[in-house]
DOBANU-208637 format. One record per residue (C-alpha): residue number from 0; x, y, z. Coordinates in Angstrom, 1 decimal. Last residue first. Example, Ala and Ser with C-alpha at 12.3 -4.5 7.8 and 13.67 -1.06 7.14 Angstrom:
REM residues 2
+-----+--------+--------+--------+
: seq :     xx :     yy :     zz :
+-----+--------+--------+--------+
:   1 :   13.7 :   -1.1 :    7.1 :
:   0 :   12.3 :   -4.5 :    7.8 :
+-----+--------+--------+--------+
***
This chain:
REM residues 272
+-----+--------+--------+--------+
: seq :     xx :     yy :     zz :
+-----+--------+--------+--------+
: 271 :   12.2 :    0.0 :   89.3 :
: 270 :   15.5 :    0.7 :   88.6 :
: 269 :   18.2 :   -1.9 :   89.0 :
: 268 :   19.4 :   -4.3 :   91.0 :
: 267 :   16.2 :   -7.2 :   92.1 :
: 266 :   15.4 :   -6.1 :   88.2 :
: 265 :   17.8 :   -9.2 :   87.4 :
: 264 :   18.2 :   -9.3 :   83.2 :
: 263 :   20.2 :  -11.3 :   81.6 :
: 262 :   18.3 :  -14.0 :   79.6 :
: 261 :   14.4 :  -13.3 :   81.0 :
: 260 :   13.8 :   -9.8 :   80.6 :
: 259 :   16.3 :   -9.1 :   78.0 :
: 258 :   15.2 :  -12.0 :   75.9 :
: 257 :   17.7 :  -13.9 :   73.3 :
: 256 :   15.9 :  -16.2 :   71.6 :
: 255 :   18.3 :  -17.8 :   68.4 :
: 254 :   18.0 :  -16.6 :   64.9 :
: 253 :   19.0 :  -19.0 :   62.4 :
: 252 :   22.7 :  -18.9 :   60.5 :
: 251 :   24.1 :  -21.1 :   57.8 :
: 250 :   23.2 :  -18.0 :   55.2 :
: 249 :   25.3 :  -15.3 :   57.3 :
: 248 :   25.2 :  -12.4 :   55.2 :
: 247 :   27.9 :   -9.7 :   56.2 :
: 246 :   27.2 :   -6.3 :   57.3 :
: 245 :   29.1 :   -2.7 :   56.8 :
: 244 :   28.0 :    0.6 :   58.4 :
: 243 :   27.8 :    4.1 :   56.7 :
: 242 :   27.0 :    7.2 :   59.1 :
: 241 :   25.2 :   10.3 :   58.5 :
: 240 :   23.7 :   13.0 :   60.9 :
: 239 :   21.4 :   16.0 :   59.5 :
: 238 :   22.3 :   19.6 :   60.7 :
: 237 :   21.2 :   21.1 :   63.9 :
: 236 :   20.2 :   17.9 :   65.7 :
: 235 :   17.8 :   17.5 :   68.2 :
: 234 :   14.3 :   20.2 :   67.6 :
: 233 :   14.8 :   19.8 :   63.7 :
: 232 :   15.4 :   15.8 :   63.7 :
: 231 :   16.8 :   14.6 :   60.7 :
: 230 :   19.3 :   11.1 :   61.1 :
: 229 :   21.0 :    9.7 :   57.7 :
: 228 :   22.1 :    6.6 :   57.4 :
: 227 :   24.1 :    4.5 :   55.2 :
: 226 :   23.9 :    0.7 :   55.4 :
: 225 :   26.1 :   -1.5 :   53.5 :
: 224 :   25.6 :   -4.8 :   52.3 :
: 223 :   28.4 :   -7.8 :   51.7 :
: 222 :   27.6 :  -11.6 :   50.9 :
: 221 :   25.5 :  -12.4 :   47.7 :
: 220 :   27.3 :   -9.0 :   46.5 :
: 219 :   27.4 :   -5.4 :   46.9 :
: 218 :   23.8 :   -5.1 :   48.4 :
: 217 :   23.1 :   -1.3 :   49.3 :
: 216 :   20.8 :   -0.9 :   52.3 :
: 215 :   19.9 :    2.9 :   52.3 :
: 214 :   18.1 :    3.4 :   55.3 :
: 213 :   16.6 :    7.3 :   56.6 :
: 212 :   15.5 :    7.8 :   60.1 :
: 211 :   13.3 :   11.0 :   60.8 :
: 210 :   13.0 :   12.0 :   64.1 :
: 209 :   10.0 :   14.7 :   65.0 :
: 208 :    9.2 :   12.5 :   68.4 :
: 207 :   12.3 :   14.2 :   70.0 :
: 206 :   16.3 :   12.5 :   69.7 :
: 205 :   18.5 :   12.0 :   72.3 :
: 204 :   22.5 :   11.2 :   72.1 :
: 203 :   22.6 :    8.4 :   75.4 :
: 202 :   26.3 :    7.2 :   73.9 :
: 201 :   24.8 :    3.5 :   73.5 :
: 200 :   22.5 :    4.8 :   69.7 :
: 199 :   19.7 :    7.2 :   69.3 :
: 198 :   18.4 :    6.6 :   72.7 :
: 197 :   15.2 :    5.9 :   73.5 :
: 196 :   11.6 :    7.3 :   75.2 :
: 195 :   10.8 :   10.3 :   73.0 :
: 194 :    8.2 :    8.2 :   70.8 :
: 193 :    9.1 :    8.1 :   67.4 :
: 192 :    7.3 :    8.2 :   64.2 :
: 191 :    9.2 :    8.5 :   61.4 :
: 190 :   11.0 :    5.8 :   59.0 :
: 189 :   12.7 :    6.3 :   55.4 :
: 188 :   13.5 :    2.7 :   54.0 :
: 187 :   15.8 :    2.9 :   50.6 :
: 186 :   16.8 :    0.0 :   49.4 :
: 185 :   19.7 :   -0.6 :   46.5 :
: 184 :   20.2 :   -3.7 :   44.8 :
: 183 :   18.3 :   -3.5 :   41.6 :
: 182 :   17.6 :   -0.1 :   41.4 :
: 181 :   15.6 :    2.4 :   43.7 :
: 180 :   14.2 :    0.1 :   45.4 :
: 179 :   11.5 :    1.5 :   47.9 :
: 178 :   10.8 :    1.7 :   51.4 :
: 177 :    8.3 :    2.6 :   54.3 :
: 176 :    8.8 :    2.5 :   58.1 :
: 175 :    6.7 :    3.2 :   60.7 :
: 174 :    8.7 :    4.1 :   64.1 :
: 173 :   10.2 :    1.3 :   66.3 :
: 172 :    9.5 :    2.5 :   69.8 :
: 171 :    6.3 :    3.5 :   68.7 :
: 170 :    4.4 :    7.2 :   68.2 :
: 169 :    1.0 :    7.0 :   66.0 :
: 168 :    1.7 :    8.9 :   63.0 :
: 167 :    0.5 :   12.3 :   61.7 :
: 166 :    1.6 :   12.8 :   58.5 :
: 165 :    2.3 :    9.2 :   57.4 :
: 164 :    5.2 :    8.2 :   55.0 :
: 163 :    3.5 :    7.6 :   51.8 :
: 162 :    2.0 :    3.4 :   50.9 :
: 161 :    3.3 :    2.4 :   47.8 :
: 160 :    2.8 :   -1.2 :   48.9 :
: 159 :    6.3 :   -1.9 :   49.8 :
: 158 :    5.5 :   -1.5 :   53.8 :
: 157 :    8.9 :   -2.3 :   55.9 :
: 156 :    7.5 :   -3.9 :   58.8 :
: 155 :    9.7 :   -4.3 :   62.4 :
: 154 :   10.8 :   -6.4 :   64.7 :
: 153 :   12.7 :   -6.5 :   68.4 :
: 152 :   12.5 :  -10.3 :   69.6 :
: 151 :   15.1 :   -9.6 :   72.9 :
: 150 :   17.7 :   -9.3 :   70.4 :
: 149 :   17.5 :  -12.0 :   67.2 :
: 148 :   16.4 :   -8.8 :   65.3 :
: 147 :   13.8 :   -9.2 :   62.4 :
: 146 :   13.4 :   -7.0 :   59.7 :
: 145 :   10.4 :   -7.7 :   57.6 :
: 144 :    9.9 :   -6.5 :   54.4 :
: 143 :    6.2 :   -5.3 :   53.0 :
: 142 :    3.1 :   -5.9 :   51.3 :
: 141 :    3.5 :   -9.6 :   50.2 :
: 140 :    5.9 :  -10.8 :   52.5 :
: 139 :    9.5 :  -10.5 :   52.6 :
: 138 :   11.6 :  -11.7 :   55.5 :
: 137 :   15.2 :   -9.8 :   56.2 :
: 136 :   16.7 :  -11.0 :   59.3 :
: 135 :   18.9 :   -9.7 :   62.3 :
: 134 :   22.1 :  -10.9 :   63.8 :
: 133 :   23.8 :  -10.1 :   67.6 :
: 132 :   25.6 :   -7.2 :   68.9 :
: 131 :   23.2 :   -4.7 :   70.0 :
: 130 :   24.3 :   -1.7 :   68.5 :
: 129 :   21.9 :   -1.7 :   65.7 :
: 128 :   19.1 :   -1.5 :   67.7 :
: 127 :   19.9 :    2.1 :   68.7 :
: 126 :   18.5 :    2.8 :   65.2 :
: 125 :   15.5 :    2.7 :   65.8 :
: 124 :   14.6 :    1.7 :   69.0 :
: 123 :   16.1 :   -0.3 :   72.0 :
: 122 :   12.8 :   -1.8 :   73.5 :
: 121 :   13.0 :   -0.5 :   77.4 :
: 120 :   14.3 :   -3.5 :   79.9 :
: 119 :   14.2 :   -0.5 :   82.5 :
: 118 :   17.1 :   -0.1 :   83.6 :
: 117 :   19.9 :   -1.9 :   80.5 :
: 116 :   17.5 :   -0.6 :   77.7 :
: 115 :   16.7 :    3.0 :   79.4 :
: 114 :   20.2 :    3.7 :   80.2 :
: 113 :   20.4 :    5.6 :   83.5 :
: 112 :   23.3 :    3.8 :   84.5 :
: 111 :   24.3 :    3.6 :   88.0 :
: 110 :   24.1 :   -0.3 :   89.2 :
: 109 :   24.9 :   -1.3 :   85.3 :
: 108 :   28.2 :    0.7 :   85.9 :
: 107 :   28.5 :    4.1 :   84.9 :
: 106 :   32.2 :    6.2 :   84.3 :
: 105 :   33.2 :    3.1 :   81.8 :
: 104 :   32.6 :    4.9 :   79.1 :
: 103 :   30.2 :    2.6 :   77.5 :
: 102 :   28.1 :    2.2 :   80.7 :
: 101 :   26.3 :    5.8 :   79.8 :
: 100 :   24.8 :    7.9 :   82.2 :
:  99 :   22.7 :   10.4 :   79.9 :
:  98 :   22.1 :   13.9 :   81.4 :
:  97 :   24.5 :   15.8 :   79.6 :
:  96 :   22.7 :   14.4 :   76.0 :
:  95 :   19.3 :   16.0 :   77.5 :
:  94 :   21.3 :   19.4 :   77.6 :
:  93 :   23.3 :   18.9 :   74.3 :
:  92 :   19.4 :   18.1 :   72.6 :
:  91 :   17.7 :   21.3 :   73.7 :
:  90 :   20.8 :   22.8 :   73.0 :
:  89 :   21.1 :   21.6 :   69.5 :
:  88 :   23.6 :   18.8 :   69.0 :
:  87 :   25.9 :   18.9 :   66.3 :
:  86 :   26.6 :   14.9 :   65.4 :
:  85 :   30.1 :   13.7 :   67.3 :
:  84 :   33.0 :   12.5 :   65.8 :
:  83 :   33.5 :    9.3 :   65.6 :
:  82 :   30.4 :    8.3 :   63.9 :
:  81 :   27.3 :    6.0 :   64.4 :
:  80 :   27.8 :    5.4 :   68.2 :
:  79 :   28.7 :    2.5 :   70.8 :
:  78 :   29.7 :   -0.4 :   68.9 :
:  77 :   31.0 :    1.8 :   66.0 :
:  76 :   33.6 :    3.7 :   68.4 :
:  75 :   37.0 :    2.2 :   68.3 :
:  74 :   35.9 :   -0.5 :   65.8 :
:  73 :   35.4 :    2.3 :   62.4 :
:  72 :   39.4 :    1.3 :   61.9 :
:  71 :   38.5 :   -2.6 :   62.4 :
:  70 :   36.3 :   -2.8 :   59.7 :
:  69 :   32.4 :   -3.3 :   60.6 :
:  68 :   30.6 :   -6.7 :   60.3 :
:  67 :   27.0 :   -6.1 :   61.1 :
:  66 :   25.2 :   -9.5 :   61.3 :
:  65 :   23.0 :  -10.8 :   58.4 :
:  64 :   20.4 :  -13.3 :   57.9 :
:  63 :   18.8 :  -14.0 :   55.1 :
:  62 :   16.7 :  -12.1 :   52.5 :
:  61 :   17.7 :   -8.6 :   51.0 :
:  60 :   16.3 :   -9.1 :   47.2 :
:  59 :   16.0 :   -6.9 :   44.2 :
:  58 :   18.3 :   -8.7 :   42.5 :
:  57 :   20.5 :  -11.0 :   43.7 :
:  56 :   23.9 :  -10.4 :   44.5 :
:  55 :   26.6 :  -11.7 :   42.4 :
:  54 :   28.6 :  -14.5 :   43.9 :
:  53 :   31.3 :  -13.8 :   46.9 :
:  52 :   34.4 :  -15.7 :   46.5 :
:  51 :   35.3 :  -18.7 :   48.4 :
:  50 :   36.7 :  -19.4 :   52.1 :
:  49 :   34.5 :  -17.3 :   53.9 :
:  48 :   31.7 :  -19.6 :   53.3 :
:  47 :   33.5 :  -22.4 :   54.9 :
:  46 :   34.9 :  -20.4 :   57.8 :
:  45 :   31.1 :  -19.6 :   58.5 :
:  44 :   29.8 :  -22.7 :   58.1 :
:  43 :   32.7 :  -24.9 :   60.5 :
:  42 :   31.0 :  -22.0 :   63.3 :
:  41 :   27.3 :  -22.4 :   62.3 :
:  40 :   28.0 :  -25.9 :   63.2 :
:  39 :   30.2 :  -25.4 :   66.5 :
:  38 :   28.0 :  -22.8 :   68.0 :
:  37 :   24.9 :  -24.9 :   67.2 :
:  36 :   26.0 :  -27.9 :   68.6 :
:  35 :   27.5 :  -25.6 :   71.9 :
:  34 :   24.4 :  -24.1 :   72.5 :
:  33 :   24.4 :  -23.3 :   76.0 :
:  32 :   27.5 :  -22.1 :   75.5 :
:  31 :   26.1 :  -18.9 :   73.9 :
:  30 :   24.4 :  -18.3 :   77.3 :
:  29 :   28.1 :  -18.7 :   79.1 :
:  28 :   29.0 :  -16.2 :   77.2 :
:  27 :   26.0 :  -13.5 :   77.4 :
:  26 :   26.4 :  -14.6 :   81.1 :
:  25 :   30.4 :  -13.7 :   81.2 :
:  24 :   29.8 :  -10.3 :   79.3 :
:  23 :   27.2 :   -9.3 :   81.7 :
:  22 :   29.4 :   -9.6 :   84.5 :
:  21 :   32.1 :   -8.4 :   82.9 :
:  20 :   30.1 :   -5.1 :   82.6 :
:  19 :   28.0 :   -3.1 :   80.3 :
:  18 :   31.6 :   -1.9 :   78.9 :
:  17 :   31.5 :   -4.5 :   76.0 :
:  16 :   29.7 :   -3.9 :   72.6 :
:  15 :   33.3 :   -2.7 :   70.6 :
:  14 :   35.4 :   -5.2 :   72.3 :
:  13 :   33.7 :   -8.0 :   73.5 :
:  12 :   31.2 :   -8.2 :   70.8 :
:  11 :   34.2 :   -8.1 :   68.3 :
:  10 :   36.1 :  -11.1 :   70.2 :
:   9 :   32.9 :  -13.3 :   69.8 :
:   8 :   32.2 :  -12.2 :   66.6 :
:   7 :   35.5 :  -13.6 :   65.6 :
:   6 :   34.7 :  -16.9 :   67.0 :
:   5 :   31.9 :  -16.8 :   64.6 :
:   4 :   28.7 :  -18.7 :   66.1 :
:   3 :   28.6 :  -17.2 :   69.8 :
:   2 :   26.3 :  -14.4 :   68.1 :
:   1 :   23.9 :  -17.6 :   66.8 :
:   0 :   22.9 :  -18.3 :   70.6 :
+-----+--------+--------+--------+
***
């Protein structure tokens, strides 16, 4: 499993994405140890491209694969949630949010969470799929970029076509999602069309089908990209809610299957 390629990861996982349960943490682990020639290979990579300076980045181009690198001050929240403190909730929103039984906290266990990815094997959305601790990969095709997560095969298309954001879209897990440069190594993706069923990120902080999710992936070098967002929902949030995260590329790296149904998942315990 590519996560288990960085020791480092490793230990971040643990820490910031940990709080499912040990359980949990001990199959992940021993599902990266199913791998051990990969591990070790994409493990001598890593300290090797660490060891000399970045390059310039490319223009115009996000391809590879990257996996979210924050700095240990954001660490004591950025596996769970987008900022420390939190967004201003409408009451619509605060009273959905009350109703959320998180694992993160360490007040739910996997047996009494209500969390729609760990009960229910539910597609984790934009942006919750952020805080899944393993890579994702930018492919460019003609009409659009593709960003695909190793987790449980999650995807989605980023039309470059000219295409406008949709008035009336069809409602997805994922949302449909257009972008634009607007210079060399900044993209902008701006993505609507929710359905109601996910969480914005591990805390259980709700959104409604009027969500808009705005990307900005800046490139800083051939290694380093950061992501701002910024979250609009009239009927959620009562002022927009922005966030920067940090990634590294990880060019020795290849997306591994990691399924939620089939890796770590036993329905015999949870919801039906």
């Amino acid at each position: 499993m590519t996560f288990m390629a960085n020791n480092k990861d490793i230990k971040w996982g643990a820490a910031d994405f940990g709080a499912r349960s040990w359980a949990l943490l001990v199959t992940i682990l021993l599902l990266g140890l199913s791998h051990p020639g990969t591990a070790i290979a994409q493990q001598s990579a890593d300290k090797k491209e660490t060891a000399k300076p970045s390059a310039p980045a490319p223009k115009r181009d996000l391809t590879g694969v990257w996996m979210l690198r924050n700095p240990p001050e954001m660490r004591s929240y950025a596996g769970a949630t987008f900022t420390k403190d939190e967004p201003e909730l409408t009451p619509w929103a605060l009273e959905k949010y009350k109703q959320a039984k998180n694992s993160n906290n360490g007040k739910f266990t996997l047996e009494t969470t209500n969390d729609p990815v760990i009960t229910r094997c539910f597609p984790p959305g934009t942006p919750r799929v952020y805080f899944h601790p393993y890579p994702f990969e930018f492919v460019k095709t003609q009409k659009s970029w593709l960003m695909l997560y190793e987790y449980d095969h999650t995807n989605r298309r980023i039309f470059i076509d000219g295409r406008p954001l949709p008035n009336d879209p069809d409602l997805s897990w994922m949302g449909t999602s257009v972008g634009h440069w607007t210079d060399d190594y900044t993209f902008v993706v701006e993505t609507v069309g929710f359905n109601e069923k996910t969480w914005v990120d591990r805390l259980g902080h709700p959104h409604s089908d009027q969500l808009k999710v705005t990307e900005t992936f800046r490139r800083k070098d051939m290694d380093k990209m950061e992501i701002d967002f910024k979250f609009e929902d009239p009927k959620a949030l009562i002022k927009p809610w922005t966030a920067t995260f940090y990634s590294e590329l990880r060019p020795n790296w290849e997306l591994g299957e990691i399924s939620c149904s089939g890796d770590y998942m036993d329905f015999n315990k949870f919801e039906k």
